[in-house]
C-alpha positions in Angstrom: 39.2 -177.8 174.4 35.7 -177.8 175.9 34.1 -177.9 172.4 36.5 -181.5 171.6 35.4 -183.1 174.6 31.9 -182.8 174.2 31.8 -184.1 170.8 34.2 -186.4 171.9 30.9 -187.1 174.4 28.4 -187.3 172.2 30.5 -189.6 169.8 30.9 -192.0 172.5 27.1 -191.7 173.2 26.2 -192.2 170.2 28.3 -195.8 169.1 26.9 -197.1 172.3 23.2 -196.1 171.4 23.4 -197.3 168.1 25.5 -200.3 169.3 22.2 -201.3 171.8 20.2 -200.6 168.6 21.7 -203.0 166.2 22.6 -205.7 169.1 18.4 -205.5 170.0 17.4 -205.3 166.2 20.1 -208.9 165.5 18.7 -210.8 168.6 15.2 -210.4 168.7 13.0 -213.1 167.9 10.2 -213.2 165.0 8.1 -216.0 164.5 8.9 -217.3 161.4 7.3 -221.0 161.7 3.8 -222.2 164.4 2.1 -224.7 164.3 -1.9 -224.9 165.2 -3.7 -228.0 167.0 -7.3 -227.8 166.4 -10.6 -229.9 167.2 -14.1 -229.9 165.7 -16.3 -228.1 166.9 -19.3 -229.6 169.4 -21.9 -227.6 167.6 -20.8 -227.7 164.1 -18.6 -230.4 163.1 -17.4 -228.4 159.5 -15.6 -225.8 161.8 -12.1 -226.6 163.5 -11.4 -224.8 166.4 -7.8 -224.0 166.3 -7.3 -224.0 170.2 -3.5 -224.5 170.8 -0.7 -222.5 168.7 3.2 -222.6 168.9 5.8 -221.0 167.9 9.3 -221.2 167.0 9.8 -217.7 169.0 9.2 -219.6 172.3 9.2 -223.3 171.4 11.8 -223.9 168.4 12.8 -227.2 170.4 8.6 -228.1 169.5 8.9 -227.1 166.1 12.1 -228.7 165.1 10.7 -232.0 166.8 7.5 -231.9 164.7 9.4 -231.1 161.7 11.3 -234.4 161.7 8.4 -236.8 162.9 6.7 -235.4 159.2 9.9 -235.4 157.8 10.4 -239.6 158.9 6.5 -240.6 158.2 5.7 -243.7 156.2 3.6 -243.9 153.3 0.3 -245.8 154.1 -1.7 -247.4 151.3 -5.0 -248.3 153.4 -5.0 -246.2 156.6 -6.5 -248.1 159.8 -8.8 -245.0 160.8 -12.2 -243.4 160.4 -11.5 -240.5 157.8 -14.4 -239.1 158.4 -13.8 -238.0 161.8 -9.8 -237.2 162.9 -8.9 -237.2 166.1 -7.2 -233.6 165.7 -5.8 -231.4 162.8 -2.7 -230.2 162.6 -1.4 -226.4 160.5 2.1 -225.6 160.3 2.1 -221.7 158.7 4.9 -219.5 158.3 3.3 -215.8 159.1 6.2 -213.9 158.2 5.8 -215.0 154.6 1.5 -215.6 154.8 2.1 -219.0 153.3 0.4 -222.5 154.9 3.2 -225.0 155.2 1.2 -228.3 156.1 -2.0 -228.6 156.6 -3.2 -232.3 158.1 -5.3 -234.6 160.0 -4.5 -236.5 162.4 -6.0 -240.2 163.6 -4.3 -242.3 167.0 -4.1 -245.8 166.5 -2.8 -248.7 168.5 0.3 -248.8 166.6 1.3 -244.8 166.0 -0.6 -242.3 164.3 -2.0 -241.8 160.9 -1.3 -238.6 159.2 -3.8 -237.2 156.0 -1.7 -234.3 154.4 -4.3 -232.5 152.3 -2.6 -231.3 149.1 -5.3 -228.8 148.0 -8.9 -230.1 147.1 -11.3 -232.6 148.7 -10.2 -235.8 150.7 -9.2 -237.2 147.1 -6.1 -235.4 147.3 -5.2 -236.4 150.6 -2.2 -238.5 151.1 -1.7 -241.2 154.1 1.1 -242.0 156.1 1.8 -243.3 159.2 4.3 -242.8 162.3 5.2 -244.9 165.0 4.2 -245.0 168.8 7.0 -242.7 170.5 6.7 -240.0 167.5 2.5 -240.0 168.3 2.7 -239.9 171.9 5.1 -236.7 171.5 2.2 -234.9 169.7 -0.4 -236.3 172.1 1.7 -234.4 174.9 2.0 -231.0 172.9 -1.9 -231.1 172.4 -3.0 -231.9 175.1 -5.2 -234.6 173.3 -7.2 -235.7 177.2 -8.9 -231.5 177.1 -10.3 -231.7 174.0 
């Protein structure tokens, strides 16, 4: 009898361990999606200083938002803004998969934002699009634009 109830025991022990196991191993959070803000550098103006990163593992609200303001941007045939010198630059990587998402420039206007997606090469393969007001001032206040 002795011998039933403590493998009855160690049963019991066991489909609660392995319970906790697969409940941790279903709920925990890997970054699949960040995005990195990054500046030029004051001494050398070729090297961006990647200086604020976020992630969908503590921010997916952040994410999601910047997502849809690339996901609503307009085409732009003549962009309003000095190309040689963006006001910030923008990566969104996925590092469970080691693959660069979007990689961009950013320039703040009066009216919005302009947005250079680089497609590969030089600035020749850059596309331009713009975004309005609200959807720049969002990624103003995830940057922290007035530090840099």
């Amino acid at each position: 009898m002795k011998i039933v109830k403590t493998a009855c025991a160690i049963i019991i022990v066991l489909i609660i361990f392995i319970g906790g196991y697969l409940t941790g191993k279903l709920t925990t959070h890997e970054t699949t999606r960040e995005i990195a803000f990054g500046f030029a550098s004051k001494e050398n103006t070729e090297q961006i200083n990647y200086s604020k990163v976020i992630t969908d593992a503590k921010h997916q609200d952040i994410i999601d938002n910047v997502m849809m303001i690339f996901m609503h941007r307009k085409p732009l045939q003549s962009p309003n803004a000095d190309l040689g010198h963006p006001d910030t630059y923008l990566q969104m990587k996925s590092p469970k998969q080691s693959t660069l998402l979007i990689n961009s420039k950013l320039w703040f206007t009066d009216e919005g934002a302009v947005i250079g997606l680089c497609n590969g090469g030089g600035s020749e393969q850059t596309e331009y699009f713009s975004i309005n007001q609200e959807d720049a001032d969002y990624l103003k206040d995830q940057i922290d634009i007035a530090d840099n």
